[in-house]
C-alpha positions as CSV (number, residue, x, y, z in Angstrom):
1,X,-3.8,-45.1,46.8
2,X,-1.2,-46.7,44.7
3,X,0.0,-44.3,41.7
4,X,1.0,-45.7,38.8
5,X,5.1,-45.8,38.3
6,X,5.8,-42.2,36.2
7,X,7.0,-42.5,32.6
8,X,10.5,-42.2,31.5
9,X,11.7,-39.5,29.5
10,X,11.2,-41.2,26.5
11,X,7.8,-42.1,26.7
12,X,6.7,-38.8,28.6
13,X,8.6,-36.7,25.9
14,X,6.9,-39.4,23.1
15,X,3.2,-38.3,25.1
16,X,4.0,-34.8,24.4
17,X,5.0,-35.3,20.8
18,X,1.5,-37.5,20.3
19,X,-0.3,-34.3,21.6
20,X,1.1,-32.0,19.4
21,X,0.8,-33.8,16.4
22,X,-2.5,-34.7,17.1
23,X,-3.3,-30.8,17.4
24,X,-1.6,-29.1,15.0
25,X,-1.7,-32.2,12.3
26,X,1.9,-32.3,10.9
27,X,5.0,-33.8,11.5
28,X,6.9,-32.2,14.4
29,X,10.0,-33.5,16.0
30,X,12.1,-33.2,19.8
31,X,14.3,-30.6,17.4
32,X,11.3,-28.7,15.5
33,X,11.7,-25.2,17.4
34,X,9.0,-24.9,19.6
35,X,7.8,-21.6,18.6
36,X,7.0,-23.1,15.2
37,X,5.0,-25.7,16.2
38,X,1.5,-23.2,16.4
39,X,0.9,-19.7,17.7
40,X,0.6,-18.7,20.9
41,X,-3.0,-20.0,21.3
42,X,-2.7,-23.4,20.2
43,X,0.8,-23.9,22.1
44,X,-1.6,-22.8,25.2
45,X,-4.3,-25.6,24.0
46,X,-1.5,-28.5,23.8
47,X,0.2,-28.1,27.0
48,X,-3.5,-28.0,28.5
49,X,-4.3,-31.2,26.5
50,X,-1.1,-32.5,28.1
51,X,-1.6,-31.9,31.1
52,X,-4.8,-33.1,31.1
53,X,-3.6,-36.6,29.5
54,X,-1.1,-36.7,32.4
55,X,-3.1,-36.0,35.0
56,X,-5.8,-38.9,34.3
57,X,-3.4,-41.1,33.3
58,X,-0.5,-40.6,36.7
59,X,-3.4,-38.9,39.1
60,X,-0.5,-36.6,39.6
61,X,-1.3,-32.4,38.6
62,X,1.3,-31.2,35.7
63,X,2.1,-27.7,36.6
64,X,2.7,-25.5,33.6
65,X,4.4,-22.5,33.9
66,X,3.7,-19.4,31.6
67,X,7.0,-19.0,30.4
68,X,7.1,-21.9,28.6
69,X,4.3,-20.4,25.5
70,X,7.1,-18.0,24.7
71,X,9.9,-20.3,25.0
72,X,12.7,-20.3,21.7
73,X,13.7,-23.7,22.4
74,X,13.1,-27.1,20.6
75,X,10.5,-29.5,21.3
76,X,12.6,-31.3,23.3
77,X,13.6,-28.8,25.6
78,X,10.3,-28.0,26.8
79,X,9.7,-31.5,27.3
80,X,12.9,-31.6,29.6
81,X,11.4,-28.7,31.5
82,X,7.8,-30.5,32.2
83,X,9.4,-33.8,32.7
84,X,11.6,-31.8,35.5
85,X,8.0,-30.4,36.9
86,X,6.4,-33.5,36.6
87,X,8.3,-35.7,38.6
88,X,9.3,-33.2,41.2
89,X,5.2,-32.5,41.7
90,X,4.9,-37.0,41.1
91,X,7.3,-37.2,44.2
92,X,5.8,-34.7,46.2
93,X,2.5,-36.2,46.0
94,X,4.0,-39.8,46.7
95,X,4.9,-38.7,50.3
96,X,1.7,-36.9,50.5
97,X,0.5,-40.6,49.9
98,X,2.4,-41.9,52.5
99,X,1.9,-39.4,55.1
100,X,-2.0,-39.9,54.9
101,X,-1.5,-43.7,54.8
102,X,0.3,-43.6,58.1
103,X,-1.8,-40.6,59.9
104,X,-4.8,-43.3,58.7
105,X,-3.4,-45.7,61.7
106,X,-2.9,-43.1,64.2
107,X,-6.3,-42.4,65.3
């Protein structure tokens, strides 16, 4: 199975800011405090929509961790952190991919 090549920063951070706006339906930024953005509900809602962009778009699961409802950070700090996830979960996988391809040929 070949994955598609992960986005860069830019555009994964870019994906992010598409969701939110599209949720809460106002102008938000990478430096619009993250806390602002909705309550605690619709912060829950858009990192789910996230994730589930990511995921049918990469074929690669976004893990989202709790902490990051609650976290007093900008925008663009929470993108850093699911970037971070992302591609450490993107590269996991990719060896995954490569371990089955080979274990294909062994038997």
């Amino acid at each position: 199975m070949q994955r598609p090549k992960p986005p860069r920063f830019e555009q994964f951070r870019e994906m992010l800011l598409s969701v939110i706006r599209d949720k809460v339906n106002k102008e938000v930024g990478p430096a619009t405090p993250w806390l602002e953005v909705g309550d605690e509900r619709t912060r829950g809602e858009i990192l789910q929509a996230f994730k589930r962009r990511l995921e049918s778009e990469y074929g690669t699961e976004l893990v989202v961790e709790p902490h990051l409802l609650h976290l007093d950070r900008p925008v663009e700090s929470v993108a850093i952190q699911l970037h971070h996830v992302f591609n450490t979960v993107y590269l996991i996988e990719r060896i995954n991919d490569k371990i089955r391809e080979r274990q294909k040929y062994r038997y």
